[in-house]
C-alpha positions in Angstrom: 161.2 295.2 307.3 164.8 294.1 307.6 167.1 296.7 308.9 169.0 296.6 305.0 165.5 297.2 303.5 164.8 300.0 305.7 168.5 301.4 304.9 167.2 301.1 301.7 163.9 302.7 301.7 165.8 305.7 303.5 168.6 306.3 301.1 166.5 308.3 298.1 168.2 310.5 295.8 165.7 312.9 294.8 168.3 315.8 293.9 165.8 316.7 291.2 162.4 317.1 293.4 161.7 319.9 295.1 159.1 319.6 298.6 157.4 322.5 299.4 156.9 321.8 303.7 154.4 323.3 305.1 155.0 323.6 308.9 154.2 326.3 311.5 155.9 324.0 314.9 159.8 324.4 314.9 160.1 320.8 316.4 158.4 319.4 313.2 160.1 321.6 311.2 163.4 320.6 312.5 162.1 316.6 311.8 161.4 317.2 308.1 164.8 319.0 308.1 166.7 316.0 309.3 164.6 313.4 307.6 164.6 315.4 304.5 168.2 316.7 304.5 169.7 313.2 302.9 167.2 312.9 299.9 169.3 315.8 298.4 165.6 317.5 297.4 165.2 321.1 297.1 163.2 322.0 300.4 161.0 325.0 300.5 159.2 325.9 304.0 156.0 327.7 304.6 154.3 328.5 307.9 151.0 329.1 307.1 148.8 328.4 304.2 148.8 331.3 302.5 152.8 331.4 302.7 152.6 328.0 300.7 150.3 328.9 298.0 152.8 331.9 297.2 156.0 329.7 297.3 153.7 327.6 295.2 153.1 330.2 292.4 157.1 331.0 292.5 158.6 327.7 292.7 158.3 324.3 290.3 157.2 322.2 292.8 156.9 318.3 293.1 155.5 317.5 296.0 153.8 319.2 298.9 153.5 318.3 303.2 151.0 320.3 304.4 150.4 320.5 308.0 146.5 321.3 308.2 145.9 323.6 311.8 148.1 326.6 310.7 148.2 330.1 311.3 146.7 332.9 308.4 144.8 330.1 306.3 144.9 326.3 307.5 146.0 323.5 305.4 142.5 322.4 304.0 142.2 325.8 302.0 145.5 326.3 301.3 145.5 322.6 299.8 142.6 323.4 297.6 143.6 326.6 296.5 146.9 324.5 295.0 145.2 321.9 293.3 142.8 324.9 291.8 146.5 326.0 290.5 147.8 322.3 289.9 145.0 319.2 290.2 148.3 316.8 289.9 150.2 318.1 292.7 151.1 315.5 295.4 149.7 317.1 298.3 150.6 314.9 301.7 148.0 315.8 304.9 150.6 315.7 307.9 148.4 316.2 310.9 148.5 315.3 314.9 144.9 315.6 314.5 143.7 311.9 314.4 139.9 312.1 315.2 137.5 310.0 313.0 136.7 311.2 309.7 140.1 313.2 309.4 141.2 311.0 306.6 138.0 311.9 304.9 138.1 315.4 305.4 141.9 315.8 304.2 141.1 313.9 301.1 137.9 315.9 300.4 140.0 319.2 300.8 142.3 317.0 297.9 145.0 315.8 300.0 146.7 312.9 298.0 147.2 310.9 301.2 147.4 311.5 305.1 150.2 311.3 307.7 149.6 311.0 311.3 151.9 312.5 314.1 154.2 311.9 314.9 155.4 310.3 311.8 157.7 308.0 311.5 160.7 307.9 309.7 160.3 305.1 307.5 156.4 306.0 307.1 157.3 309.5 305.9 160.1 308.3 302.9 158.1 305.2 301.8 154.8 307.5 301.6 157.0 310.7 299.6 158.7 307.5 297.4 155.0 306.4 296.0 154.8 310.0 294.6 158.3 311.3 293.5 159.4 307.8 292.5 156.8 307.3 289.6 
């Protein structure tokens, strides 16, 4: 990808969306922040899983990152109790955990698609853009 193509994919005006981030380390917290902070969406941040569902129930949400090892109630359950709530919810897998058969087990759990750390820039905004771009 050309350097204007990437400048490209990264300038996304979702001003509208609101991303529920579900992140329990401050360095990936501070990531999505900086990534996230130029898309002009609404950003909401949970720690742990059970956190999320109840910003979930509050807030009109149009997306979701989950992060899947969290404290309280990790990121499978907490991803399955929001698509109980809403089955057309985005929900993004974001894990460091990249063993074989992850995939499979974040998309059983009804993860929309899978992220693995650390993610990339450009990876993270093109991946978001197939979901709050349609």
């Amino acid at each position: 990808m050309s350097d204007s193509n990437l400048s490209d994919a990264l300038n996304q005006d979702w001003g509208d969306k609101v991303i529920l981030v579900v992140e329990d380390v401050d360095t990936n917290k501070i990531f999505f922040d900086a990534a996230l902070r130029r898309t002009s969406a609404k950003i909401l941040w949970a720690k742990d899983g059970q956190q999320a569902i109840d910003l979930f129930k509050e807030n009109n949400v149009d997306l979701v990152l989950m992060d899947l090892q969290l404290p309280v109630m990790d990121g499978y359950t907490a991803t399955r109790e929001i698509k109980k709530i809403n089955p057309d919810i985005p929900v993004i897998a974001q894990t460091a955990h990249v063993m074989s058969g992850e995939r499979e087990k974040c998309m059983e759990a009804g993860c929309d698609d899978y992220l693995a750390k650390p993610i990339r820039l450009q990876i993270l905004i093109e991946t978001l853009s197939r979901f709050l771009n349609s």
